[in-house]
C-alpha positions as CSV (number, residue, x, y, z in Angstrom):
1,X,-20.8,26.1,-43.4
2,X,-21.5,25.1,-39.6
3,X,-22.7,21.8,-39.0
4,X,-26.4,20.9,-38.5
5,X,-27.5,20.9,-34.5
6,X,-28.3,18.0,-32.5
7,X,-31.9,17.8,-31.8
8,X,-33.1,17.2,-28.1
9,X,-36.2,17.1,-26.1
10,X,-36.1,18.2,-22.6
11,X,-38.9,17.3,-20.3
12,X,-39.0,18.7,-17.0
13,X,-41.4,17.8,-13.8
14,X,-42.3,20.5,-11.8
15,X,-44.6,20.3,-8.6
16,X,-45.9,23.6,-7.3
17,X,-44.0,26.9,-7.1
18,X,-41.7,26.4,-4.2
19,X,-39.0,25.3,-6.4
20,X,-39.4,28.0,-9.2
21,X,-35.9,29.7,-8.8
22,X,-34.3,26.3,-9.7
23,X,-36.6,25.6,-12.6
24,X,-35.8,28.9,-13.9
25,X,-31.8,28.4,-13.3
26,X,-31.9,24.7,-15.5
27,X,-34.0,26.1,-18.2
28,X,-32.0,29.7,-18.5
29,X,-28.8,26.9,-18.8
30,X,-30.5,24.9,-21.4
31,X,-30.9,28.9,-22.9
32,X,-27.4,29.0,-23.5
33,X,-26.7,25.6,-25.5
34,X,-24.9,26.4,-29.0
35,X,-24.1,22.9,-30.2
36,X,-28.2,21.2,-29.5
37,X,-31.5,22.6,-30.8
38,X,-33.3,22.4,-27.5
39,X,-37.1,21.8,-27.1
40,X,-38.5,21.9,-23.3
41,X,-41.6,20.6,-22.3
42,X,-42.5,21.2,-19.0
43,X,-45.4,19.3,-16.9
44,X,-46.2,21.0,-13.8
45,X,-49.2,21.5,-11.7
46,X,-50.0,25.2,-12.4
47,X,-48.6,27.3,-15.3
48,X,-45.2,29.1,-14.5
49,X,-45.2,32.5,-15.9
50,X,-41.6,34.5,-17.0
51,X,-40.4,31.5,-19.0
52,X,-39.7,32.9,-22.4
53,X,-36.6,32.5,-23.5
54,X,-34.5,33.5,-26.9
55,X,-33.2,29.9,-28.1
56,X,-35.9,27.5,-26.7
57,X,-39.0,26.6,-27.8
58,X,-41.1,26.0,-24.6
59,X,-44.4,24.1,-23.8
60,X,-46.2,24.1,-20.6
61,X,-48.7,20.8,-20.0
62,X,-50.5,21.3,-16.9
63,X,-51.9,18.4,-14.8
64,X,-53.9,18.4,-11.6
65,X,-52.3,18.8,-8.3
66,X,-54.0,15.2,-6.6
67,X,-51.1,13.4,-9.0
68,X,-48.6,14.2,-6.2
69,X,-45.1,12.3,-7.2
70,X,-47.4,10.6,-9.7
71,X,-46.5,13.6,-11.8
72,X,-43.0,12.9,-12.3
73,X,-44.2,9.8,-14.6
74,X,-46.3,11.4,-16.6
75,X,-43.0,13.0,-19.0
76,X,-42.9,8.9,-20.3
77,X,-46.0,10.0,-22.4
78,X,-44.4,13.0,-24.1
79,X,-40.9,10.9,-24.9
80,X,-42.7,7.9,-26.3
81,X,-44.4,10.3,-28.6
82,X,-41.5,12.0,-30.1
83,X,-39.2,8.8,-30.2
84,X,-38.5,9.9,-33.9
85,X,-38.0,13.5,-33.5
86,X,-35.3,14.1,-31.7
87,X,-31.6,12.9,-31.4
88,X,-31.5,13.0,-27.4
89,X,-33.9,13.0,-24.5
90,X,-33.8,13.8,-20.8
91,X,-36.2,13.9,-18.3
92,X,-35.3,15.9,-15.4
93,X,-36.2,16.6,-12.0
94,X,-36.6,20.8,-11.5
95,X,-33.8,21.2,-9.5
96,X,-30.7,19.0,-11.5
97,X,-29.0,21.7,-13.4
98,X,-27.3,19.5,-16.6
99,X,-24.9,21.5,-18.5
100,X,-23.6,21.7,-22.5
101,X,-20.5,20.0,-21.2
102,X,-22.5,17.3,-19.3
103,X,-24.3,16.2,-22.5
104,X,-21.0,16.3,-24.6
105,X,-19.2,13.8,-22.7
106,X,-22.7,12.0,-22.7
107,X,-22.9,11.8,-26.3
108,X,-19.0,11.0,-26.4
109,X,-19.4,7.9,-24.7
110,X,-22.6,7.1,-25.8
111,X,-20.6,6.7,-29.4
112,X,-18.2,4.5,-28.2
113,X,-20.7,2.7,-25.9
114,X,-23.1,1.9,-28.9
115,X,-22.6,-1.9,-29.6
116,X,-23.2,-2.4,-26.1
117,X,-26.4,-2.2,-23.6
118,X,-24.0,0.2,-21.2
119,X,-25.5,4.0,-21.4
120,X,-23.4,6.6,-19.5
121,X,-24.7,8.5,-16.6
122,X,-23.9,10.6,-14.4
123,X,-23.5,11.6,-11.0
124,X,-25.3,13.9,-8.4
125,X,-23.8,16.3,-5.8
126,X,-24.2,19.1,-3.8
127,X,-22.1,21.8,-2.0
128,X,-21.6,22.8,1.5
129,X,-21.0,26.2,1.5
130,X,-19.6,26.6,-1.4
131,X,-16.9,24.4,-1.2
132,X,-15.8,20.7,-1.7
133,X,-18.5,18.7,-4.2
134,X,-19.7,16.2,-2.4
135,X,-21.6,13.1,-4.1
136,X,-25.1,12.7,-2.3
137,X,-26.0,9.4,-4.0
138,X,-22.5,7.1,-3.3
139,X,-23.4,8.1,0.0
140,X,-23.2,4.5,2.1
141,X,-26.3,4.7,4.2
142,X,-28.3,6.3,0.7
143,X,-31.6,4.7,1.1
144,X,-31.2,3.2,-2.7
145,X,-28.4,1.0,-1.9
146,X,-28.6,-2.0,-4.3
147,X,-26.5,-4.1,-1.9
148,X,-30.0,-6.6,-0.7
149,X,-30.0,-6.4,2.9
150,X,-27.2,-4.1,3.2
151,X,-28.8,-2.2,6.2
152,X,-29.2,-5.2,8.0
153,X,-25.6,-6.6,7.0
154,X,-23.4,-3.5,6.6
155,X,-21.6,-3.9,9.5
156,X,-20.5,-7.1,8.4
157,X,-19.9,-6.0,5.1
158,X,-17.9,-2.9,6.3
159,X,-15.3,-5.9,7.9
160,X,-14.3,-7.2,4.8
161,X,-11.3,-5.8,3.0
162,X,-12.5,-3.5,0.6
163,X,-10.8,-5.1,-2.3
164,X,-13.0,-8.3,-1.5
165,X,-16.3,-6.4,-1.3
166,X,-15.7,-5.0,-4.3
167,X,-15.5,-8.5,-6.4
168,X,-18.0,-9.8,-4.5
169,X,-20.6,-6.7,-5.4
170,X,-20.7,-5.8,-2.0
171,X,-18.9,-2.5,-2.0
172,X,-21.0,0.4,-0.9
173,X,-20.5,2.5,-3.3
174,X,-18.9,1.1,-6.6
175,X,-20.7,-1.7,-8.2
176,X,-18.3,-3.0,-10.7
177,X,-14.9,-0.9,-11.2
178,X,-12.9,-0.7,-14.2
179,X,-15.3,-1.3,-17.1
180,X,-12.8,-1.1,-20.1
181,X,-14.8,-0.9,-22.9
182,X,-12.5,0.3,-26.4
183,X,-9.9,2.0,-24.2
184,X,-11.7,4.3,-22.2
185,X,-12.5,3.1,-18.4
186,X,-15.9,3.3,-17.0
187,X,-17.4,1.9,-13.7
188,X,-21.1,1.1,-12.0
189,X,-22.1,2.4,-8.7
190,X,-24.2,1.0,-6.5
191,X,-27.2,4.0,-6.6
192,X,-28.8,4.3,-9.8
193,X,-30.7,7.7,-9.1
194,X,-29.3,11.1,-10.3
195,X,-32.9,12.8,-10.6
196,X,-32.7,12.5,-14.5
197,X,-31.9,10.5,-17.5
198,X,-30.5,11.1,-20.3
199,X,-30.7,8.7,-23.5
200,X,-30.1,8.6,-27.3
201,X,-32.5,8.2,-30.0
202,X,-31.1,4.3,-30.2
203,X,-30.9,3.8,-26.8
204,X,-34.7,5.3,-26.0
205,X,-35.2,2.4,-28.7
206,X,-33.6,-0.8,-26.2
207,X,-35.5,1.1,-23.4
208,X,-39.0,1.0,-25.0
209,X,-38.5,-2.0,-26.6
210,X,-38.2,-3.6,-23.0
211,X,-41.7,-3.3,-22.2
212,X,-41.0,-2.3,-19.1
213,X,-41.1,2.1,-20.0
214,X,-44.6,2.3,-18.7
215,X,-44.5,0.2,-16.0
216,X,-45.2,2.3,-12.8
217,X,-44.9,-1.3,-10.4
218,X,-42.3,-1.6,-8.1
219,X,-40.5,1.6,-8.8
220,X,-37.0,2.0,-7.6
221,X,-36.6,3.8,-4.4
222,X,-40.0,5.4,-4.5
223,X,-42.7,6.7,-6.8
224,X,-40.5,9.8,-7.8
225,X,-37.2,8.5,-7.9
226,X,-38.7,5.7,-9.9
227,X,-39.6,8.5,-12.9
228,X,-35.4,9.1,-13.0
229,X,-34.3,5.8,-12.5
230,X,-36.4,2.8,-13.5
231,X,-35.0,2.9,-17.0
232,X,-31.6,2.0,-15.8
233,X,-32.7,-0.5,-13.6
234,X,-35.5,-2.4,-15.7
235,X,-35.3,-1.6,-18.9
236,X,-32.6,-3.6,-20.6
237,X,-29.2,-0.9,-20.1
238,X,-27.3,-0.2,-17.4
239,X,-26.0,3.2,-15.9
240,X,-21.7,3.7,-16.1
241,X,-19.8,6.5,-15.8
242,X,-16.9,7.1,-18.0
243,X,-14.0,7.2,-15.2
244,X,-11.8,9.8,-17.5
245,X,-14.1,12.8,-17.6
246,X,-15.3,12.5,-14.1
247,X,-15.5,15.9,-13.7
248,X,-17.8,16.4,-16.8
249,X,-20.0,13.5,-15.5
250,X,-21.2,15.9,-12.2
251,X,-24.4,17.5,-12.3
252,X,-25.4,19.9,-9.4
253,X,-28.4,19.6,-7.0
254,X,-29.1,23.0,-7.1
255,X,-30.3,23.1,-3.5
256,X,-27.7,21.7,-1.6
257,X,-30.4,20.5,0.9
258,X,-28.7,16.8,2.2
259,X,-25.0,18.5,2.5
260,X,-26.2,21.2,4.5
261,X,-29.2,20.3,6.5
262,X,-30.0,16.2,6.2
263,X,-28.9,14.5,9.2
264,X,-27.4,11.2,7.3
265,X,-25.5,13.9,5.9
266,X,-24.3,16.6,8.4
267,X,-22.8,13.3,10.5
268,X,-20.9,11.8,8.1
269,X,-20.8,13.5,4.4
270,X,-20.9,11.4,1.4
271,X,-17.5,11.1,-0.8
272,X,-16.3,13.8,-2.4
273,X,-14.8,14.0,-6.1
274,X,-11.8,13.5,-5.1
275,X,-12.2,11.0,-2.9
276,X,-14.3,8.9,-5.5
277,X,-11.1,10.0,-8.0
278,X,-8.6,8.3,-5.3
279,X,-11.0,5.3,-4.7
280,X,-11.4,4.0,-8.2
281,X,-7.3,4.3,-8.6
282,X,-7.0,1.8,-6.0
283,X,-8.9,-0.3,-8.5
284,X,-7.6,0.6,-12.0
């Protein structure tokens, strides 16, 4: 006898066609799940032909192009709905490719996170050429530092040991380090955003029970990073990431556009893995 299949819903925004060779990537990996029942549900601006695949069920909802990055808030509708139906939800972005491992150590630490309002996350990055992984959002100079006035203050911040900016919540990249929560070690960075969520049936329940789910004001970062991210920052969890399977907690930007081309970027790359891995053993 196998055992019965998690249950998850999978909404995905997609603006256009420009980006339909990543769409088609993420949903052709969401294809090859074995462990989850997978049901996509993607809301787009025109319908995308070529998506029939043999182990997802897939639904295109089609909304008017005037929306612009409006769109990407318009999944919230679809999840509230099926609160009840499935065991896990994420809302993605078209172009973050989240993998059977990725959900696995989500739903591992999710268990062990349950009596608490900490809900693991995960972490962006991108490639340059192929080669070291480098982690777009703990970029210092990311535009969705939490860190209030850290533009106008970093270089004051950037004189203070770093063991001193860390306890004051000043660090640029790590929030709060060494989270032990039943043995395992997690730790909070500073940028929330990772162009998806990814939440339980229980934890969908603290989020809508917030009242803050539907609330499009003051979105974090901007209207479409808002969609991905306002749940962690204003609806009653917040975002860790389980420091032992940091490796499981990547999920690729399929483009690779900031460690190639953006100029933030190309002068002074964001960490890499294994710097991030070196950082938060200072710390441990």
């Amino acid at each position: 006898m196998t055992d019965k299949k998690h249950t998850m819903l999978v909404i995905i925004a997609n603006y256009g066609s420009k980006q339909v060779k990543y769409l088609k990537r993420i949903i052709q990996e969401y294809n090859n799940f074995r462990k989850y029942k997978v049901k996509v549900i993607l809301i787009s601006t025109e319908h995308i032909k070529g998506l029939k695949y043999k182990n997802l069920d897939i639904k295109q909802e089609i909304f008017d192009a005037s929306l612009g990055y409006w769109l990407a808030h318009r999944h919230k509708k679809f999840i509230a709905e099926n609160k009840d139906e499935f065991d896990i939800f994420v809302y993605s972005e078209n172009d973050m490719l989240i993998t059977e491992e990725n959900i696995d150590v989500f739903a591992k630490h999710s268990k062990n996170l349950s009596k608490t309002n900490l809900v693991p996350g995960f972490l962006r990055y991108e490639t340059n050429n192929g080669k070291d992984k480098y982690l777009i959002d703990l970029h210092p100079n990311h535009a969705a530092n939490r860190i209030p006035f850290y533009f106008a203050t970093k270089h004051i911040i950037s004189m203070l040991p770093e063991k001193t900016a860390l306890a004051l919540g000043l660090h640029p990249i790590i929030r709060k380090s060494n989270i032990q929560i039943n043995g395992k070690r997690y730790f909070e960075v500073q940028n929330l955003h990772q162009g998806s969520y990814v939440l339980t049936k229980s934890q969908l329940k603290t989020v809508l029970g917030s009242g803050n789910y539907f609330n499009e004001k003051n979105n974090y970062a901007g209207v479409r990073e808002g969609a991905a991210s306002n749940v962690y920052a204003k609806c009653g969890i917040t975002k860790v990431i389980g420091q032992d399977d940091l490796e499981n907690s990547l999920i690729h930007h399929l483009p690779d556009k900031y460690a190639r081309m953006h100029p933030t970027y190309t002068k002074k790359q964001a960490i890499t893995l294994e710097g991030l891995k070196t950082l938060l053993n200072k710390y441990s």
